[in-house]
Steps between C-alpha positions, in 0.01 A plus 500: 500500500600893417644659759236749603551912512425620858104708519500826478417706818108421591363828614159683571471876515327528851442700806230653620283672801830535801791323517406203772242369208707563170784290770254231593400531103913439387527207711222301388597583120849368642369172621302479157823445332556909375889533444529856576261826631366778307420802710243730402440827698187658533515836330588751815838304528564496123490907475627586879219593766429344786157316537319793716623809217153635296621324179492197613175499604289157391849413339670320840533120405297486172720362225753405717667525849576810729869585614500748735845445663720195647210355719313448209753358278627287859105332456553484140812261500396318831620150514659511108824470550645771239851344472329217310252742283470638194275798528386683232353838602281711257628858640601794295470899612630350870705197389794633725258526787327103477851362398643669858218376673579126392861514592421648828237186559737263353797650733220433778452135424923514518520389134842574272396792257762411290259191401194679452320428153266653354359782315355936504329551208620852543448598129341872537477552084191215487356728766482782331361350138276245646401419878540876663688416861802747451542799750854669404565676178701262219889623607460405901314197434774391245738576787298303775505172273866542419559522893335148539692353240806641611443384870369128430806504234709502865295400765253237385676391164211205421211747506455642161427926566214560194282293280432669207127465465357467125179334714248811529713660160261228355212532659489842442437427135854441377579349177821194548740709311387804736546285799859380400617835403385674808555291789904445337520877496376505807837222597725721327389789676569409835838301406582788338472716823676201704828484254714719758354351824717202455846429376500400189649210548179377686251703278395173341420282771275817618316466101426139597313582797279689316164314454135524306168484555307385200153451388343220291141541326308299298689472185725280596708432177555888506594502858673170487731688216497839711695344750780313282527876384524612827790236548691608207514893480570515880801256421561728220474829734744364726752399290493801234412808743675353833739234356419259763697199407383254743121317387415436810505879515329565213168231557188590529363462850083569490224430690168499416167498555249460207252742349176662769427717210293235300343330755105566510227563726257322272547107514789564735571080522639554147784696637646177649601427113604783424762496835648142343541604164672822629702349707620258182639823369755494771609163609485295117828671371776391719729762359274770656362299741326721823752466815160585741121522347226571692154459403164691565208384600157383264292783692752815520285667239251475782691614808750360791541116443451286784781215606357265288482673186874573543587143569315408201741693282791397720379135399475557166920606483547150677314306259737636214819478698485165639216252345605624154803416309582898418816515709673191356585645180712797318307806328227363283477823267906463426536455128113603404513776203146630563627544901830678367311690263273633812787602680662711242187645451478609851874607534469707152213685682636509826852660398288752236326628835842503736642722230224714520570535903876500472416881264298583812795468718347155663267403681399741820547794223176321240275420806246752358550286159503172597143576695363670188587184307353273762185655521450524159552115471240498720263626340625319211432163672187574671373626151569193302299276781190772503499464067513089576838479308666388855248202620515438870288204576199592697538906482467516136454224349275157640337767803187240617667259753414293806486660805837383680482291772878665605336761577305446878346666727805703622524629137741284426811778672585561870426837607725664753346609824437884552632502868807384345583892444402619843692199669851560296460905596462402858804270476684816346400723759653219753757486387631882458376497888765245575780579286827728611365827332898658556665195324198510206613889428854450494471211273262749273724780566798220343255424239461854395832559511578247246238569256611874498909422465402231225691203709357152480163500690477103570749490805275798689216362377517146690622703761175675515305183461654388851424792658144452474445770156161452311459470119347843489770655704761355274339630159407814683864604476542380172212703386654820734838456338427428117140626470146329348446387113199458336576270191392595152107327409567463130191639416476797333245739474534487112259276331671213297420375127328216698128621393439239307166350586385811700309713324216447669627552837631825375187626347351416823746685718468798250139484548505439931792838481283721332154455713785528791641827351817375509725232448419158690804463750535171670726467820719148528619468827724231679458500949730371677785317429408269260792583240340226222415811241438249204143517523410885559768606228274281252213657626630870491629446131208341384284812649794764355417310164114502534529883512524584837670718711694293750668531823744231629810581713601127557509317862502573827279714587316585782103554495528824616708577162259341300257679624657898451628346150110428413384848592818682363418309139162525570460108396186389375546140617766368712627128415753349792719193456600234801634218442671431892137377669481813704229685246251473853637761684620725241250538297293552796742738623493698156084443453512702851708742404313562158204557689636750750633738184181506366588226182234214592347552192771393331523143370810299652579153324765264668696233347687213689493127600152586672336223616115461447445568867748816523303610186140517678702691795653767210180532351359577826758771520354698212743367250326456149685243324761239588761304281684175532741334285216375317408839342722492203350660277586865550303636257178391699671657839549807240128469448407507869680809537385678259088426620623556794598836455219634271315783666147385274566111667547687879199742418226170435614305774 
């Protein structure tokens, strides 16, 4: 018999309400036979505030799990020894912080750093074009991720410092030779900013430490193909632009986890086939084989999966890697012409576009590019599934269907407690009671310090995780030293040469305009901290195209803002996207707010994953019409909005 290739890392992306359950949650996925974790942090963590600041209000363990300081990450890591873990943690904007937090707990637990492994996504470009958790302007948060990189490339040499993520590049609407070319500029950007860190002897074992973070969808000979690419321009990258000599240097080292982006709310069991044959894309072709995949869930078009759901994905990776006889043999695609022929493809069009960012000066200088591009792929892709040229089974194409039996009585998702929020603030308050307040301001007085003189802020960093510093404190002096960004939306205020098939909505919003004397103006606004834009840009372009005047400033914002922004503009209707699970109290927060400036009369639509029971509570907030991944069709949603607005529609009701 073949000698067989080891599995690549089993993982699931999990974490969620505090730290004691996403712990107790880890452990049981560890006893399940999952290889290695996958933390995800709820949204207040990801973009620096503590759990009790106004913004994070309905946020506090949603899509993942709350980090307010050591104690928490102490619960998080109970009982797993992190000497023997891989951890990968999804953590950006406060990478540094989470990263110093982990040492410290592993330091606890008296483990050798030097034998940490693991992984900080820490790639702050993706953030800005696609998933919106950045705080710091481009230049600081370049020089935060070159800080962990330079640190780990000392102190914890087997823990790779960023993982480029091409993941939410596609589910933003990329196209694969958009993916490639960005997420490798993206690589070259921050190598390029880590050349003098090092000697240069040791420059190249620092390349190989640099990871990815990759997405699969449903095409999977295109994907499958995508990723050979991957392998062989990065291998070219290295060698031609930073002559690394050594392979083992120059491999590519990705993770993955495949594509959330096509899997439906209607006939959600069919997702379960669309996981496998994404996850195909990724492990067939042992030449650009995954080193870690994790999988999502059947219902995650539907909300937070429950254990089961996960371990039914974790099950599937375990089928493939040991009942199958995948991992006995060399690359299957070696020596195909129509495979080769793919990848040249890809490369040709992946190289065309790096040119294009090299003339830009790279990567962090074309942000405002690369997000034009992605949106308009977009709206490229969601237009070819609205015209039926796209089919997606059971959205466009065979709709009547079984009701399925998946899908119980819980609504098929786990739903995370509300006291959740008031318990974690209550632990927070505890524990700023009990800390030593005169060691916490020294250590953020050290802090400071080093993000003003531009030294390396890791080493004050874990000292402030020790002395008891929250997540909010932390980012609160990177915010004081290097100042707030708001990321460019990609949509402008410019209609496109996308009209095609609109006439009639523009006659229509000609016609609603002139019996409002003047020109319909629609508000798109995005509460909280929900940074997933995807869905509201659509909506905003499609509405610029339609003819209407449109407001959207992009995410994070507070109802309050929404609110002065819809009076200033004097919207007409106001459309809010949430995607996070906390649209309850925000959009009651904002419904209460409209009322108290005198705008009840105006119609507020909300888009999310709403479930049919939050709905009935939204509608008995006042809130006209509601939208769930479902609602494809824009052009109906651009329909609502228009009748919706129509003074002669108001006036006979």
């Amino acid at each position: 018999m073949s000698q067989k290739d080891r599995p690549w890392l089993f993982r699931t992306y999990a974490g969620h309400s505090t730290a004691a359950k996403s712990n107790a949650l880890y452990r049981s996925n560890l006893a399940r036979g999952q290889t290695g974790l996958s933390v995800a942090f709820d949204l207040p963590t990801q973009t620096g505030y503590d759990s009790d600041h106004i913004l994070s209000r309905g946020e506090v363990g949603k899509v993942g799990v709350p980090v307010s300081h050591l104690g928490d990450m102490r619960a998080l890591f109970k009982d797993i020894p992190l000497e023997q873990m891989n951890t990968s943690m999804t953590i950006n904007a406060t990478a540094p912080w989470l990263l110093s937090l982990y040492v410290a707990v592993a330091e606890e637990q008296g483990a050798d750093t030097t034998l940490l492994q693991g992984t900080v996504q820490n790639d702050i470009v993706k953030e800005y074009l696609s998933r919106g958790t950045y705080v710091l302007p481009p230049k600081p948060s370049m020089k935060l991720i070159s800080d962990v990189a330079e640190y780990c490339y000392s102190a914890i040499p087997k823990w790779n410092p960023m993982n480029v993520c091409s993941y939410h590049l596609q589910e933003a609407g990329a196209t694969p030779e958009q993916e490639l070319a960005f997420a490798l500029a993206t690589a070259t950007a921050v190598l390029d900013e880590l050349r003098d860190k090092v000697p240069a002897e040791d420059f190249p074992r620092l390349v190989g430490r640099i990871s990815f973070f990759v997405n699969a969808g449903i095409r999977f000979v295109t994907e499958m193909c995508k990723m050979r690419a991957f392998v062989e321009l990065w291998d070219e990258i290295c060698t031609e632009r930073y002559g690394v000599e050594d392979p083992k240097y120059r491999r590519f080292r990705y993770g993955v986890q495949v594509n959330s982006l096509g899997l439906t709310e209607q006939q959600p069991e069919n997702n379960v086939y669309r996981i496998l044959l994404e996850m195909l894309a990724v492990t067939l072709s042992k030449s650009a084989r995954a080193r870690a995949v994790q999988l999502p869930a059947w219902n995650e078009a539907l909300g937070l999966p429950r254990p089961w759901d996960q371990q039914w994905s974790l099950r599937m990776q375990q089928v493939l890697a040991y009942e199958t006889d995948l991992l006995e043999y060399g690359d299957l695609f070696d020596g195909s012409p129509v495979v080769a022929a793919k990848v040249e493809i890809l490369k040709e069009g992946a190289r065309a576009e790096l040119a294009v960012l090299d003339g830009m000066g790279g990567a962090v200088a074309a942000i405002e590019y690369m997000k034009a591009r992605l949106v308009e792929s977009n709206a490229d892709r969601l237009g070819r599934i609205e015209r039926g040229e796209t089919t997606v089974v059971g959205v466009n194409a065979w709709t009547e269907a079984e009701p399925s039996p998946l899908v119980g009585e819980d609504g098929g998702i786990m739903t995370v407690d509300p006291a959740v929020e008031a318990d974690q603030i209550d632990r927070l308050a505890a524990w700023r009671t009990d800390r030593d307040d005169v060691a916490v301001e020294a250590a953020l007085d050290a802090l400071a310090r080093a993000a003003r003189e531009g030294t390396n802020i890791m080493p004050p960093s874990i000292e402030a995780a020790k002395a008891g510093v929250t997540t909010g404190e932390w980012a609160g002096v990177m915010r004081r030293i290097h100042g707030e960004y708001r990321g460019p939306t990609g949509v402008s205020s410019s209609p496109s040469n996308r009209t095609e098939g609109l006439d009639d909505l523009r006659a229509a919003v000609d016609a609603v305009s002139d019996r409002l004397g003047r020109r319909l103006t629609f508000l798109m606004g995005k509460p909280g901290l929900d940074g997933h834009s995807n869905g509201a840009e659509q909506i905003a372009v499609r509405a610029r195209d339609c003819g209407m005047a449109i407001r959207y400033e992009g995410i994070r914002l507070t109802p309050e803002a929404i609110v002065t922004a819809a009076i200033d503009e004097g919207a007409h209707v106001v459309g809010l996207s949430i995607l996070s699970g906390s649209h309850l109290p925000l959009v009651e927060d904002l419904m209460d707010r409209m009322r108290c400036a005198g705008l009840a009369d105006i119609p507020v639509i909300v888009g999310g994953i709403i479930p049919d029971e939050d709905a009935a509570r939204l509608k008995s907030m006042g809130v006209a019409a509601i939208y769930t991944p479902k609602d494809f069709e824009l052009n109906r949603i651009m329909g609502d909005i228009i009748e919706l607005a129509d003074p002669k529609v108001i006036a006979a009701e």
